[in-house]
N, C-alpha and C positions, 0 to 999 in steps of 0.2 A: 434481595435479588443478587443472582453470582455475579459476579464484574470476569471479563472476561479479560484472560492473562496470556493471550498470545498464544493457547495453548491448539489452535486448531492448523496443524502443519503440514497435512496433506491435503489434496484435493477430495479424498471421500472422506476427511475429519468436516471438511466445510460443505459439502452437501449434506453428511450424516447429521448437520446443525443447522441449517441454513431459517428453521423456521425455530431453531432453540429460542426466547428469549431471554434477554440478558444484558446486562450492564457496558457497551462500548465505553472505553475513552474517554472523556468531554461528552458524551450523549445519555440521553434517558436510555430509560430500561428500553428495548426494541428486539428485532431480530433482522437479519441481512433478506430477508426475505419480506420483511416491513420496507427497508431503507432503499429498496432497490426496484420497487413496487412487481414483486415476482420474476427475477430474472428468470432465465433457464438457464438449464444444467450447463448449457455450452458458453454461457456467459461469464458463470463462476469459472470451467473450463479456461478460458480465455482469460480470465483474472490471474486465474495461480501462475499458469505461463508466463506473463504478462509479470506479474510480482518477481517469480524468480528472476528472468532478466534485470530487474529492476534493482533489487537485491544485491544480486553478483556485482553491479556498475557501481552499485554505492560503495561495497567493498572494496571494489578493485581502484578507484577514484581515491581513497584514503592514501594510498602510498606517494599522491603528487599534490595532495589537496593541499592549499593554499588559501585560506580566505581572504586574506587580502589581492592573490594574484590570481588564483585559478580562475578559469571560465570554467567553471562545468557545463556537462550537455545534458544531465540528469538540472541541472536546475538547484543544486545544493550551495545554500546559503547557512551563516553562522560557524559557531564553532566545532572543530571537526569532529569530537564527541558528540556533539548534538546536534546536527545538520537538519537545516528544514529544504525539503526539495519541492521546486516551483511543479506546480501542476501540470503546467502548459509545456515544461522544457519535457517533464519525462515523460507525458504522454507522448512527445514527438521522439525522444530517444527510441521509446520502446514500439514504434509506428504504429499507434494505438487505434487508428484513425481507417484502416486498414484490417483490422481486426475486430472490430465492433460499437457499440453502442457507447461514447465517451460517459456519461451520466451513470450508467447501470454499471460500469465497470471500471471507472474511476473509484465509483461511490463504496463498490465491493473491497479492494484494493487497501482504501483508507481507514475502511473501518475497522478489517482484520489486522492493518499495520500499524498506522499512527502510533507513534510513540514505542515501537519495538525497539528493544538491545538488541542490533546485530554485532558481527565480529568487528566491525570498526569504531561501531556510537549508534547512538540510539538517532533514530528515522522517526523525518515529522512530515506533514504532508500540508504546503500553503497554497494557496490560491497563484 
């Protein structure tokens, strides 16, 4: 089965796949349309949006990060190549709460990102 490599970067890459299956991360073989038990279009919608904010703050948090001193608001712990970001901090960074379904579009989010090389470190996603 394909392991999937980050490579779905728009919003109609991830609906044009949504029922692909395929190898996430740390997961069995599945599809986001398994793991999410059917979201819809506007959920995924809500997810990319939702990601890119999420994304930009990790990047832009790299130029003051500190692990030993920083608070982040995204929730990013470890070191600054490889940051794991708390669940609870960024879904409230990115007012997620406001926006939809925390489960279906947490669950969307993680599975497409965990463990991506962005331009600052690679992105982990913790409880």
């Amino acid at each position: 089965m394909k392991k999937y490599n980050y490579e779905w970067k728009t919003l109609n890459d991830i609906l044009e796949n949504k029922k692909t299956l395929i190898n996430f991360r740390g997961y069995r073989e599945t599809s986001l349309d398994e793991i999410t038990d059917g979201a819809t279009d506007n959920d995924y919608k809500v997810a990319h949006e939702l990601w890119l904010k999420l994304k930009d703050a990790f990047n832009a948090e790299a130029k003051i990060y500190n692990n030993k001193m920083y608070q982040s608001k995204i929730g990013s712990v470890g070191p600054i190549e490889k940051r794991e970001v708390l669940r609870s901090m960024w879904w409230d960074f990115v007012d997620g709460d406001n926006h939809g379904d925390y489960r279906k579009i947490t669950g969307i989010i993680e599975m497409l990102h965990d463990g991506e090389e962005l331009e600052t470190g690679t992105i982990y996603f913790g409880s």
